[in-house]
C-alpha positions, 0 to 999 in steps of 0.5 A: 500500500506503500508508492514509490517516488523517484526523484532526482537530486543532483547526480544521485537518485533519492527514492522517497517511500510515502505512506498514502494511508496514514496521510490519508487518516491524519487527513480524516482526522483533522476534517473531523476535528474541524468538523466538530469545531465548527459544529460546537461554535454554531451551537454555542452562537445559537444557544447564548442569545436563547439563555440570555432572552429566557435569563431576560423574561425570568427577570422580568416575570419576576417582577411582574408577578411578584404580586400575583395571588397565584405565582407560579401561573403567572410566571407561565403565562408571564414567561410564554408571552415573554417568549413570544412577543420578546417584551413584559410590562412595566409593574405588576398590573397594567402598562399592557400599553407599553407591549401590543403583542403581550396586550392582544394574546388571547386564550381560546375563551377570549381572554387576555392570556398574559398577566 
């Protein structure tokens, strides 16, 4: 599996003995280890502005529902709308002007869906 080059240098022959094979897998390997590099700072580049849009939504549901009779639905429904219209009003109840999108999601009664 070994090919034999000939080359000439001055007046002596030099025969050159390369082993295609193993450049061939340290080929491989290196298109891997790229591969997978490339691979993880894709991913890290999606995932940090997902963390810090949820990061922002807690915080800002926290407030918002620091008041709530029942927390843990307001935070749910406080984090959905977060998520989808990427806003959260200012204070525990009202200012639903400052946000449209959060202000008109409706539930399937009707009714305002975020709190």
């Amino acid at each position: 599996m070994h090919k034999h080059f000939l080359f000439t240098a001055s007046k002596s022959p030099l025969v050159f003995k390369v082993g295609f094979t193993e450049i061939e897998e340290n080929m491989k390997r290196l298109f891997f280890a790229t591969l997978l590099l490339f691979a993880f700072l894709l991913s890290s580049s999606f995932l940090e502005p997902t963390m810090a849009k949820s990061l922002l939504c807690t915080h800002k549901c926290k407030g918002r529902c620091a008041k709530a009779a029942v927390k843990e639905r307001c935070l749910k429904y406080c984090g959905i709308c977060c998520a989808e219209c990427k806003c959260v009003p200012s204070g525990t109840y009202g200012n639903k002007h400052q946000c449209p999108c959060y202000r008109d999601r409706r539930n399937s009664k009707g009714k305002p869906k975020c709190p």
